[in-house]
N, C-alpha and C positions, 0 to 999 in steps of 0.2 A: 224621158221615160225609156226614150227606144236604147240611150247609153243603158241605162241603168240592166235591161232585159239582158243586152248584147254581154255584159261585164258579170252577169248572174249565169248565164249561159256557159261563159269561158270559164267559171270556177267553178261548174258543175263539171265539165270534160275535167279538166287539171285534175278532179278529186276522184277520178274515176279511171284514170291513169296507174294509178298507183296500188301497192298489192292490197288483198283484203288483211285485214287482223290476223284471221286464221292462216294464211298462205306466208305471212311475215312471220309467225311464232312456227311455223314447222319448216321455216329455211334457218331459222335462228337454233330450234331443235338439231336439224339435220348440220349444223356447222357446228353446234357441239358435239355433237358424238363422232363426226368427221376427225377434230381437236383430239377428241380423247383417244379415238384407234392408233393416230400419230404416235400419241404423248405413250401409248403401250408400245407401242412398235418401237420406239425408241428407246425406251426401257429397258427391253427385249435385249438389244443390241447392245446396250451399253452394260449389260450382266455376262455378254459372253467375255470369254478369254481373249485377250488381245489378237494371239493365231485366227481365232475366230474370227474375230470380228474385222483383224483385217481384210481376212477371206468373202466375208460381207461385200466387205468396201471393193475390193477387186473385182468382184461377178457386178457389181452395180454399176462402177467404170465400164467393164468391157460391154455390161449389157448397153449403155448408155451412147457406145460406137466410138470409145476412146480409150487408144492404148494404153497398156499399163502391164510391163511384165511382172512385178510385184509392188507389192505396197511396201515403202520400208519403212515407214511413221505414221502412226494416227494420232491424232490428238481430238480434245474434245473443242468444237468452234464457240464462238462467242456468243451465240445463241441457245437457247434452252435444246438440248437432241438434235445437236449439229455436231458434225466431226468433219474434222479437215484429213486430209491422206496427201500422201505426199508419193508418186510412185519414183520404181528406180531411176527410171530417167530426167526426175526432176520436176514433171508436171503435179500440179497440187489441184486437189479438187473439194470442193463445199459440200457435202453428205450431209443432206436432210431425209426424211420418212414421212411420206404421204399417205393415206386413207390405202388400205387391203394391203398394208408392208411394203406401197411403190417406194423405190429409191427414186430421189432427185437427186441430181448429179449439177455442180455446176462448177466448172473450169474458172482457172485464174490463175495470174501470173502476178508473183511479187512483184510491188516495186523495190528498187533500193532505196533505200534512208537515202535523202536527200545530203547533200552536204555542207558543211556549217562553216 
């Protein structure tokens, strides 16, 4: 009996850990329209003129604390409202758009094709 109380007890704690209904449908609410300001913001950006938009990409690198005397290629990345940039010196960076028009910035280095 006293298991049975002990083992009713821990599944009452465990079920009261977790969010309520209401607190679960307005984070689920609140990370769609997170999704959707992105998925505009990205829009946004991929309607301007290429000058444009590399200009985008340049103030988001520099804001981001990484050199970049110009952009000389953008492309679009392999994800949905991602763009890769390539600056003059060679460094390439991952442009994505977060919730109030933030840039995410994230650096990488090619590898080379391995050899056959």
């Amino acid at each position: 009996m006293r298991a049975l109380l002990v083992m009713l007890g821990g599944s009452l704690m465990l079920a009261a850990c977790g969010p309520s209904a209401e607190q679960q449908a307005a984070a689920n609410q609140a990370a769609a329209a997170n999704a959707q300001e992105a998925q505009e913001t990205a829009t946004k950006v991929d309607a301007l003129s290429p000058g444009q938009r590399d200009g985008v990409f340049i103030r988001a690198i520099r804001d981001a604390g990484l050199p970049c005397q110009s952009v000389t290629k953008s492309e679009k990345g392999e994800k949905p409202g991602s763009w890769v940039a390539t600056c003059q010196e060679g460094s390439r960076h991952i442009i994505t758009f977060g919730t109030n028009g933030m840039a995410n910035v994230t650096s990488f280095t090619p590898q080379p094709a391995a050899a056959r």
